[in-house]
C-alpha positions in Angstrom: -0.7 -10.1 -11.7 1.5 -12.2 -9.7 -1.1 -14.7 -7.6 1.1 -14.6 -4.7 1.3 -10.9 -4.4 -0.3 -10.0 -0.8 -1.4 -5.8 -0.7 -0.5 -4.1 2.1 -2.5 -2.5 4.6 -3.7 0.0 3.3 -3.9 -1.0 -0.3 -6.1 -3.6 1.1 -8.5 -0.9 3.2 -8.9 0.7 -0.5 -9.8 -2.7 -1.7 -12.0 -3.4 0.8 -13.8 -0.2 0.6 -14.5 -0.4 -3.6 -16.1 -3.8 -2.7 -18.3 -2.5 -0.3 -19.2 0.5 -2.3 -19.7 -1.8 -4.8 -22.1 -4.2 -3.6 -24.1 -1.1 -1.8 -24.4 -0.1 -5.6 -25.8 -3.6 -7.1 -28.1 -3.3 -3.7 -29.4 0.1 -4.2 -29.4 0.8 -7.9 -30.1 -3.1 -8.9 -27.1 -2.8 -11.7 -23.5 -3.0 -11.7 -20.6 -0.8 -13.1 -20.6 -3.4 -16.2 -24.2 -1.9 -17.3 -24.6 -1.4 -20.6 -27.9 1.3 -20.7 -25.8 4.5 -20.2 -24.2 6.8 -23.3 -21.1 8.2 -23.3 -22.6 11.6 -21.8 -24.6 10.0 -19.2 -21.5 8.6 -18.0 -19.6 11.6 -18.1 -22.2 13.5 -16.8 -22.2 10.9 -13.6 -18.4 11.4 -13.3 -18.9 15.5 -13.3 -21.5 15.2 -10.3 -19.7 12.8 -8.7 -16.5 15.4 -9.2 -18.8 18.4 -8.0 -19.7 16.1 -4.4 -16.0 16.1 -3.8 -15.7 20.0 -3.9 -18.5 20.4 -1.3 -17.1 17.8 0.7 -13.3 19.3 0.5 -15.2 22.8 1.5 -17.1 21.8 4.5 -13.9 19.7 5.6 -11.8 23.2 5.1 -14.7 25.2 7.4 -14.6 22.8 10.1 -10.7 22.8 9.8 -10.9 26.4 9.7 -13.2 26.8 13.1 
């Protein structure tokens, strides 16, 4: 990547947020996303609950939209 590239705004709120989300992770779960202790399926099973969160989220935003 070109070292004098600057993000914009909003690329850099994204940015920002990972590395938040990020450290919260290393703080609460003591590990990072570089572990090593987790199968394939664990992994993909983390992904498909993390997927499922979404829906409800996207549903209660639609009621409350909806109201």
């Amino acid at each position: 990547m070109d070292e004098n590239f600057q993000p914009d705004s909003v690329v850099q709120a994204v940015i920002d947020k990972f590395a938040a989300r990020a450290k919260m992770g290393k703080e609460k779960y003591g590990v990072t996303m570089d572990r090593n202790d987790l199968e394939f399926w664990d992994w993909l099973s983390h992904f498909q609950e993390e997927l499922m969160d979404g829906i409800v989220y996207a549903e209660k935003i639609k009621q409350q939209i909806k109201k």
